[in-house]
Each structure stands twice: as C-alpha cells, then as structure tokens.
C-alpha positions as CSV (number, residue, x, y, z in Angstrom):
1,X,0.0,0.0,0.0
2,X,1.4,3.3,-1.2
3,X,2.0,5.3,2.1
4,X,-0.1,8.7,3.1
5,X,1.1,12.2,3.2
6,X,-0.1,14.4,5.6
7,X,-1.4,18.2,4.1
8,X,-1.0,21.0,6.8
9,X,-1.1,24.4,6.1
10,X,0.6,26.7,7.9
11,X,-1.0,30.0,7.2
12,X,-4.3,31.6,6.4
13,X,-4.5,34.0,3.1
14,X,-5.8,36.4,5.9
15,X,-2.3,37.8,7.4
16,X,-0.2,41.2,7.7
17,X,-1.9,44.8,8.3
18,X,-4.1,47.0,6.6
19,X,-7.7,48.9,6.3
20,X,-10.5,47.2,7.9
21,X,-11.6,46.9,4.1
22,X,-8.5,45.0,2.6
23,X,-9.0,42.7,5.2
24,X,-12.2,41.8,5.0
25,X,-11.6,41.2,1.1
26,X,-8.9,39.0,2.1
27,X,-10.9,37.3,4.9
28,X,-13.6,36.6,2.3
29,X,-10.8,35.0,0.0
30,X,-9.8,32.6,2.5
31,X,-13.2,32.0,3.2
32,X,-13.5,31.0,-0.7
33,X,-11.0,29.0,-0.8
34,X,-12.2,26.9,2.6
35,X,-15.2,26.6,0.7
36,X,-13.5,25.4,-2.2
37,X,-11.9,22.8,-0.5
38,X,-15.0,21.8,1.5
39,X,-16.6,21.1,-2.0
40,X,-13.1,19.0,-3.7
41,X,-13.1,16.5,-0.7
42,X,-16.6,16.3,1.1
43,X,-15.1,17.2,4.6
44,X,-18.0,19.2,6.2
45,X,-17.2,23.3,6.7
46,X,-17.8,22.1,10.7
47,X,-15.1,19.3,10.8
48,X,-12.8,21.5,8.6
49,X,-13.4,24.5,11.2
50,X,-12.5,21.9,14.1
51,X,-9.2,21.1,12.1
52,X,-8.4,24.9,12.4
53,X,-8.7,25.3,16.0
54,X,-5.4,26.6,17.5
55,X,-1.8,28.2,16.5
56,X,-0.6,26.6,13.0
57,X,0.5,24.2,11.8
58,X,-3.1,22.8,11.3
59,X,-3.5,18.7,10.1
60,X,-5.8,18.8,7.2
61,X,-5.8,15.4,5.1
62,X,-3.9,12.5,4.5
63,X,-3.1,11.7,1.0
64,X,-1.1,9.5,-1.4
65,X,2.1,11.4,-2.5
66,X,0.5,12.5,-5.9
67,X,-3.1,13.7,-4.5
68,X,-1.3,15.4,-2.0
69,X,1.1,17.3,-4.1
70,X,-2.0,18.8,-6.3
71,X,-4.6,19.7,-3.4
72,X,-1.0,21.5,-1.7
73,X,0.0,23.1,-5.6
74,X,-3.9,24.0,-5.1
75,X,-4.1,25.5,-1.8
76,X,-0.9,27.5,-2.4
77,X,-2.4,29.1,-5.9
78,X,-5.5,30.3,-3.3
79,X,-2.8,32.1,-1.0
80,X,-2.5,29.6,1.7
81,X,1.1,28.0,3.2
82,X,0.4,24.4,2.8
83,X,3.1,21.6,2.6
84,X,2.7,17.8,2.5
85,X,5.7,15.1,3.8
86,X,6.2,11.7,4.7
87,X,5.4,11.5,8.8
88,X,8.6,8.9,8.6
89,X,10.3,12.1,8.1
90,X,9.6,13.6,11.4
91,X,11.2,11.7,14.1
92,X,14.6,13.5,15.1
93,X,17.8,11.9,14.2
94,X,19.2,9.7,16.8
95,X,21.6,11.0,19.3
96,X,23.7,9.4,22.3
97,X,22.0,9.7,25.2
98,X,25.3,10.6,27.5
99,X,25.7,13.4,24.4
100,X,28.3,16.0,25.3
101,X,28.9,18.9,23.1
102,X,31.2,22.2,22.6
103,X,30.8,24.7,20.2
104,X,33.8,24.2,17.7
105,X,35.1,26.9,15.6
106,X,33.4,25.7,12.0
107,X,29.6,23.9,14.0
108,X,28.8,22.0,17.0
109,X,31.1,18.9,18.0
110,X,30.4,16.1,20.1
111,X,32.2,15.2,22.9
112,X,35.3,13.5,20.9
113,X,35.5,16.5,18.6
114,X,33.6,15.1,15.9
115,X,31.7,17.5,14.1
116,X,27.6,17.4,14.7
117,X,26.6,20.3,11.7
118,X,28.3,23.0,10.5
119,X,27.0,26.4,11.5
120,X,26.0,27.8,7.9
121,X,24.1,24.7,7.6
122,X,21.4,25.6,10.2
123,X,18.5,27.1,8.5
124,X,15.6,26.7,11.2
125,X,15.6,26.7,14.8
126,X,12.1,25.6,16.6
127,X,12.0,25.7,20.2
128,X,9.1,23.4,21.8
129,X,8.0,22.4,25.0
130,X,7.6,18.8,25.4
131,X,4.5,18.5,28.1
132,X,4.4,14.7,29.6
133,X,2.4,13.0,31.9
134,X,2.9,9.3,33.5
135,X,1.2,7.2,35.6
136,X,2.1,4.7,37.7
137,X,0.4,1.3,39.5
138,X,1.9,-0.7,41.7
139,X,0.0,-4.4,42.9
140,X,0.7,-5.4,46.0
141,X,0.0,-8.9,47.4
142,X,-1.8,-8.2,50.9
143,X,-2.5,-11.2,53.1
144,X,-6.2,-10.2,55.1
145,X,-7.0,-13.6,56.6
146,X,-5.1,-16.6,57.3
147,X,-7.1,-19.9,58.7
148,X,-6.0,-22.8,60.5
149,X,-7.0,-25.1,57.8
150,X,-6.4,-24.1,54.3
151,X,-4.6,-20.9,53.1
152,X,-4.9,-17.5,53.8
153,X,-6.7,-15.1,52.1
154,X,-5.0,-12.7,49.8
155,X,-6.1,-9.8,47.8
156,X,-4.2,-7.2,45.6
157,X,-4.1,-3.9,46.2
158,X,-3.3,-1.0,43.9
159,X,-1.7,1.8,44.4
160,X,-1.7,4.8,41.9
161,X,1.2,7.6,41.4
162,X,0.8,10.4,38.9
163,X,3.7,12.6,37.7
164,X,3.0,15.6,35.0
165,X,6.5,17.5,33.3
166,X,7.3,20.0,31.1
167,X,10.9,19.8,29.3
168,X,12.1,22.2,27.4
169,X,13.9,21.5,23.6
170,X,15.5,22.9,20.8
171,X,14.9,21.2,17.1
172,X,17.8,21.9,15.0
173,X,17.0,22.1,10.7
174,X,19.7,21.5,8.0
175,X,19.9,23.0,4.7
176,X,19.2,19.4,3.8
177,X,15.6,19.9,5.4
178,X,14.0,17.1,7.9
179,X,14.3,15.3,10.4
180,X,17.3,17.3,11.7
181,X,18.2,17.2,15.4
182,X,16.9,17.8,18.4
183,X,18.3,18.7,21.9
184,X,16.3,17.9,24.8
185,X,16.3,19.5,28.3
186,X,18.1,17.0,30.4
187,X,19.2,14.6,27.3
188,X,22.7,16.5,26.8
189,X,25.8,17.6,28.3
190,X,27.5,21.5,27.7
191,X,30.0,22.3,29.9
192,X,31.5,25.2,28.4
193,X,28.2,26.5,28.2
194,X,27.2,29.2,31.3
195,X,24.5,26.7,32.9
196,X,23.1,26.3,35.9
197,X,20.6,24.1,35.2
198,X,19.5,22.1,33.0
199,X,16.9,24.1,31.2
200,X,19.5,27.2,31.0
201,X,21.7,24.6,29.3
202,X,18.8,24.3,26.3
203,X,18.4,28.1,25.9
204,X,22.7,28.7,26.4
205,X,22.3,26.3,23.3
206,X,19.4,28.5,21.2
207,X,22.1,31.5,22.2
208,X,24.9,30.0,20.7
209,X,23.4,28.9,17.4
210,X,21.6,32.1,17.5
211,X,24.5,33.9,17.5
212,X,26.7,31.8,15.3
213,X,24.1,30.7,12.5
214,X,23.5,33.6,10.4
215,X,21.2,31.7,8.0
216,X,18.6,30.7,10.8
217,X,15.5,31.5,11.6
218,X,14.4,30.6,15.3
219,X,10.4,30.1,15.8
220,X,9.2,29.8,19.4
221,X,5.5,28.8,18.6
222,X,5.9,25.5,19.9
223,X,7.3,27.0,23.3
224,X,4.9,29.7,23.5
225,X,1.7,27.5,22.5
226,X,2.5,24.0,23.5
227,X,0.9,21.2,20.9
228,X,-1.8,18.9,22.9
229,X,-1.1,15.7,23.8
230,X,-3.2,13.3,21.3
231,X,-1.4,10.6,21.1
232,X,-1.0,7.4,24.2
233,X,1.5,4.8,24.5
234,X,0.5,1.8,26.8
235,X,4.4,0.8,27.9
236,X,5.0,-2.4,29.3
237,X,5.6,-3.5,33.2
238,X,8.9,-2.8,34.2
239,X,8.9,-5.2,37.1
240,X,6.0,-7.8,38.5
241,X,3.3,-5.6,39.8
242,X,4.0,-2.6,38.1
243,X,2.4,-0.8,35.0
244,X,2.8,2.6,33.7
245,X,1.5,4.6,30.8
246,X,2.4,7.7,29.4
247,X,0.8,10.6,27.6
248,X,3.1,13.1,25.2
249,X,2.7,15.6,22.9
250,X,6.5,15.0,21.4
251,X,4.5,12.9,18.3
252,X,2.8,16.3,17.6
253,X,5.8,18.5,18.4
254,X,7.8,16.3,15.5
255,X,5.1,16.5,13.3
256,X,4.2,21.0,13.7
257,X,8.4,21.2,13.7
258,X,9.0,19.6,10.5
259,X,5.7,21.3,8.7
260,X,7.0,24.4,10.1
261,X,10.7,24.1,8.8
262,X,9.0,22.7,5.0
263,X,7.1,25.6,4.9
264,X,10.3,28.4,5.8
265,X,12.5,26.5,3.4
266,X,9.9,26.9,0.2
267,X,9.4,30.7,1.6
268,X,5.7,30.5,2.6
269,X,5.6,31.4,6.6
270,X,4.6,35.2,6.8
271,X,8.0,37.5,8.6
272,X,5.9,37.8,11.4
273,X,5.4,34.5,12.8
274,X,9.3,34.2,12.8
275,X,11.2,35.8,15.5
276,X,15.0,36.1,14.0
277,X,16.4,37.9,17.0
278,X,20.4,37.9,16.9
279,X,21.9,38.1,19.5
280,X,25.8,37.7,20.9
281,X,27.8,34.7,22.7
C-alpha cells in the first residue's frame, strides 16, 4: 500500500496589516478557498473549522504522494502556506543519550570532537515544549485472613502515582531539510556552556546557534503554544506488579516542527510569525 502524506497548512490568506476593508476582502478569500476545499473532498465546513482550532501548523488530510502534491499546488495558488511530507520524516535523528557537546570553531562537535553540523548549515531553529504526563500502578500482594485449615486469604491492592513534566527543547533544521536534530532539556551535556541548570543549558544552546548561525530562523510557537497531547503509549511492566502509561505531545511536536521548517524553506511562513532575534555569545 502506497504510504499517506499528511497536508497542513501553515498560514491563512488572511495575514499582515491593513484597512479594515482589505482585510475583509482578504478574509472573504480565504473563506472561498475553505469553501472550495470543503466542495473537492466532502469534509464538512464544521469538521474543517474543528481542524483549524489553535496556533498553525493545522493537520488537514492525509493523502497519497500525488493527491497530495496537487490539493497543496492548489491551496498554495488560493494564497494559503500548505506543505505535505512523509510523517517517517519527522522523528529526530538519533543521538547518544550521554551526548556531550562544545561549540567548535566551523559547528557544534560532540564530545570527541567530531563534528555534529556546521553552523552555515542551520536554517531553522524551533524551540518546543515537550509536556508529559505518566502514571504509575503498583500491585501489592496483601494477606487479610489466614485460617488454621487451608490458606490464607489474599487480595491485591493497587496503588496509583501520577507525575505531570514540562521539558524544554531545541529542534535543530539543515539545509538538507527534515528530520534534523533535536536537543532535549536534560538529554545532553555543555560544559562550556554558562548553565546552571539544566533548562538554562537548552536556551545557552538556542544562544549559541543564535549567535553563530547567520542563515537561521528561530520560531518559538511551539514554546509559547504548546501542541496537545493526542497521542497514548500503553508501555510495558517494568517489574512484576507494576504498570505505567504515558501521555506526550513529542509525536505532535515532530510532526508541527517539520511542517514548520518545509514551509520556511519553500518561503511561505509570513516574517511575522518568525522571530530572527540575533543576539551575541
């Protein structure tokens, strides 16, 4: 079966400034071309408004590679940011998880020097805020009656622990486009970075590339506007009488990151939603 790409767009016709006028005449456009799209794939104007609830990137359709090439060509000629990709795309490159790295002269190294990227290679910086929760149940074997003649009575007994976190992390785009790599508060080691802790250690990161990657742009959407958690991973018992689960948004983070970094690299995300700040190291 030919795999699906997923269509987001990433910005409304309906952006930038000007008289109450123009905008309405721009609103109506977009409200055109929602309509237009309502009528090419029989999604309901109420399900598509559902799909548009929230900061971009918004999930639109899934598609085979083809379809969704034309309904994005299509979208884009009615003066909306849309992009379609692989979702195999999205997961981050793998790193060591005892990753240590300095900032070399030419890009960032790892711990034995070897080089990670090259600064002039960076060409998208997005900052997220991975939001986690896990619980926890533990089954104990409790012994409430024991007889004289045949065996005691036992009954299990759970006992629940919940745990919510927020971590901070930095998504790092090549020229070369997706997956790129991503640094994660707690995941990574920077000692010659001024740190305290280990979330300081994520933004003295954002500062260095900041400073040294000329090329980038850095978008904090994902930071500011956290993605919801949608998606729930039932993990395995780690020991006899013990069960977890765990609830992330890092499935949507990868997937708004990469639709984001598609859509700066073919030149469709309005200036404003960018925040290019340089700054010094």
């Amino acid at each position: 079966m030919e795999p699906l790409d997923i269509i987001a767009l990433t910005h409304l016709p309906f952006v930038g400034a000007g008289s109450y006028r123009e905008q309405a005449s721009v609103q109506q456009a977009s409200l055109d071309a929602l309509t237009w799209y309502t009528q090419q794939t029989g999604v309901s104007a109420y399900d598509l408004r559902m799909r548009l609830v929230g900061p971009a990137p918004w999930w639109l359709d899934r598609a085979p590679p083809g379809d969704a090439a034309a309904t994005v060509a299509a979208l884009q000629a009615r003066g909306f940011g849309a992009v379609h990709f692989s979702p195999n795309r999205c997961a981050p490159r793998r790193l060591p998880s005892s990753l240590v790295v300095h900032p070399g002269a030419l890009g960032l190294e790892d711990g034995q020097g070897q080089l990670l990227f090259a600064y002039d290679a960076v060409r998208f910086l997005a900052v997220m805020t991975l939001d986690q929760e896990q619980g926890s149940e533990r089954v104990e074997q409790v012994v409430i009656n024991k007889h004289k003649r045949g065996g005691p009575t036992v009954v299990e007994i759970s006992r629940h622990g919940y745990e919510r976190t927020q971590l901070r992390a930095l998504r790092v785009f090549l020229a070369d486009g997706p997956p790129g790599y991503q640094f994660m508060q707690g995941a990574f080691a920077a000692p010659s970075l001024p740190a305290r802790t280990s979330r300081e250690r994520v933004d003295g990161l954002l500062a260095l590339l900041r400073a040294r990657c000329p090329g980038a742009w850095i978008d904090e959407r994902l930071a500011l506007q956290p993605r919801k958690r949608s998606s729930f991973l039932a993990l395995q018992p780690r020991g006899k009488g013990q069960r977890d689960s765990i609830s992330s948004n890092s499935s949507e983070n990868d997937l708004a990151a990469c639709a984001l970094a598609l859509a700066f690299a073919q030149g469709q995300l309005p200036e404003q939603t960018l925040l290019p700040d340089p700054g010094s190291l």
